[in-house]
N, C-alpha and C positions, 0 to 999 in steps of 0.2 A: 772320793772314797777314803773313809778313815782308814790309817795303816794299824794293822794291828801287832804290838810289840811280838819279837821272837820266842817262843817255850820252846823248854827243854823237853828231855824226854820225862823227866819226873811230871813237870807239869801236866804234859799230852795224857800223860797216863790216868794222872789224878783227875784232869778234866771226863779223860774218857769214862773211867768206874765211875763217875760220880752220875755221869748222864743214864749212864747203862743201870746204875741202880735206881734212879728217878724213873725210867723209865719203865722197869722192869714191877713197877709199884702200880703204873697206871695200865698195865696190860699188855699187847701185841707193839713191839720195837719195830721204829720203819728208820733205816739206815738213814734215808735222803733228808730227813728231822735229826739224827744224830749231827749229822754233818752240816747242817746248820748252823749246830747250837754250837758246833765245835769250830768250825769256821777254816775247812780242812778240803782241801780237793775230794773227792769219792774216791781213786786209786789211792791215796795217800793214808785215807780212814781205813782200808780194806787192809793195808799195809800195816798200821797200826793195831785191828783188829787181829791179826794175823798171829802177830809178835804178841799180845796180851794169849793168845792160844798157846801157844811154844811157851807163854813163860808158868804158865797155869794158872793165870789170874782170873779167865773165861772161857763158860765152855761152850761146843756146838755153835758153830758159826752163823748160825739161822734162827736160834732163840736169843744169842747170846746171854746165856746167864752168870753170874757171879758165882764164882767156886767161893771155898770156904777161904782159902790162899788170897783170893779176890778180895776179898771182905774183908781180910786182915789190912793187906793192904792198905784198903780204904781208908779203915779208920787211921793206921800208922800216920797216915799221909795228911790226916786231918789234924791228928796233935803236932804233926812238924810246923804246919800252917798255922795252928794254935801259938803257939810257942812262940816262932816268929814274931808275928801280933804281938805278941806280950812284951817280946825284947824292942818293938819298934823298927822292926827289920819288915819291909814290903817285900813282899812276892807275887808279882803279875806275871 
């Protein structure tokens, strides 16, 4: 089984908005597909889930949708990743 390198929590996060807004594009969000694509225990996603609630980046734990804070976020987290790229600096 491949190992898959360690993320931070910026990463988890950016991974996470980024799935939740894919998802939230194609309709009804099914956890056990999040946690998949995320590559994350189920307690461990729910735990993460949790903390992106408490921080305001999403809301209602059952639809999970993208607040507006969420959104910003996301993109912020896109031009970091951008930027990066540009200077030749990886980010896995």
């Amino acid at each position: 089984m491949k190992q898959i390198a360690r993320r931070d929590r910026l990463k988890i996060y950016g991974d996470l908005l980024s799935i939740l807004y894919a998802e939230n594009k194609e309709g009804k969000i099914v956890l056990t597909r999040i946690q998949v694509q995320m590559r994350v225990p189920f307690d461990r996603l729910k735990t993460y889930i949790s903390e992106l609630i408490d921080l305001g980046l999403i809301q209602d734990e059952t639809s999970l949708k993208l607040t507006e804070k969420g959104k910003q976020y996301l993109a912020e987290y896109k031009k970091v990743l951008d930027f990066m790229k540009r200077m030749g600096i990886t980010y896995k």
